[in-house]
N, C-alpha and C positions, 0 to 999 in steps of 0.2 A: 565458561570455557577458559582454559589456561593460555593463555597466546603467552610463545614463546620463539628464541631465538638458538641454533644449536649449530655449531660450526665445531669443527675440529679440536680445537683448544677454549672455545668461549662457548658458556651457555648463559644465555638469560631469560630470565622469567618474569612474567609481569604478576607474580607474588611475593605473600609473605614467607617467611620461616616461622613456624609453630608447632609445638613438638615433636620437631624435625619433620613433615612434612610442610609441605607446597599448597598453600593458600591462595586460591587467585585473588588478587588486586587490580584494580585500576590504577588506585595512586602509588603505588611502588615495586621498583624491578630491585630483583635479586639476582647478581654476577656471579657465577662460577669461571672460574679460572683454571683451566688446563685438568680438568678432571680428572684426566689418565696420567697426569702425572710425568709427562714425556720430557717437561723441562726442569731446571733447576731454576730457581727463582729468590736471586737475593734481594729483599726487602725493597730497598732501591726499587729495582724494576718493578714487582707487585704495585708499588705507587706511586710509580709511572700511567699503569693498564689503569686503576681506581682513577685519577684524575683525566687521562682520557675518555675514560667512561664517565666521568662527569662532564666532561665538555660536551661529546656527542649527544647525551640527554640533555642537557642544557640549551643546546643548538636545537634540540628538536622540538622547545618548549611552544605549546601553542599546538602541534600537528596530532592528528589523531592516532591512537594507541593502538595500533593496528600489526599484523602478522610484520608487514612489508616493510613498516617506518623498523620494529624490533632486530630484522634481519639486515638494515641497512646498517644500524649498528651495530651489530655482531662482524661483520664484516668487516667493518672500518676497524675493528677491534684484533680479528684474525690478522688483519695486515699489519698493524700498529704491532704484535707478539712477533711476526717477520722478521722486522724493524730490526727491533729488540735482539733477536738472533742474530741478524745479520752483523752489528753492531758488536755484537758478541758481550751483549751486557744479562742476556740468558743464554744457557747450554743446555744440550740436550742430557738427559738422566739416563747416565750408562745404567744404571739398576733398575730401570724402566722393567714393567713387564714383557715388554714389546718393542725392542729396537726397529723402527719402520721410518724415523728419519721421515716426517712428515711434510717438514718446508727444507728441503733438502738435504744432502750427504754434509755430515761435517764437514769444515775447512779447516787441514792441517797445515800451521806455519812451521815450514823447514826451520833450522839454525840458520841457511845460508840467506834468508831471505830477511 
């Protein structure tokens, strides 16, 4: 069975990639990152998210590979992308297929401000 993690912007999978399908593993997760494409992501930040995501598997070395441990870090992961927005070190992809502004309304800085 595939145990897997799927949030808004973060998907993880407890497989491999092979000829482009999804191979369940025990010993290795596979990150997707914002699938739908909602943000812009310069370099920088993607490895940002990659070295988070190595901390929180790191962190969880030793716990069992379970739906619930996978979800906790998708989560810590979702909020860490926030961050990131908030921070304004990603933007949201005006050429998105789907403007829906999903961790909230842009922030426009006046001139006056």
């Amino acid at each position: 069975m595939l145990l897997k993690s799927t949030t808004r912007h973060i998907h993880i999978f407890a497989a491999d990639i092979e000829n482009n399908e999804l191979v369940p593993s025990e010993n290795q997760l596979t990150l997707d990152v914002d699938p739908d494409n909602e943000f812009n992501w310069p370099d920088e930040a993607l490895q940002q998210i990659y070295k988070e995501f190595d901390r929180l598997v790191e962190a969880a070395t030793g716990e069992a590979l379970t739906d619930y441990n996978l979800r906790r870090i998708g989560s810590d992961l979702e909020h860490f992308v926030r961050t990131l927005l908030q921070s304004g070190q990603i933007s949201y992809n005006l050429r998105s297929r789907v403007l829906n502004y999903s961790m909230g309304l842009p922030r426009v800085v006046s001139e006056s401000d």
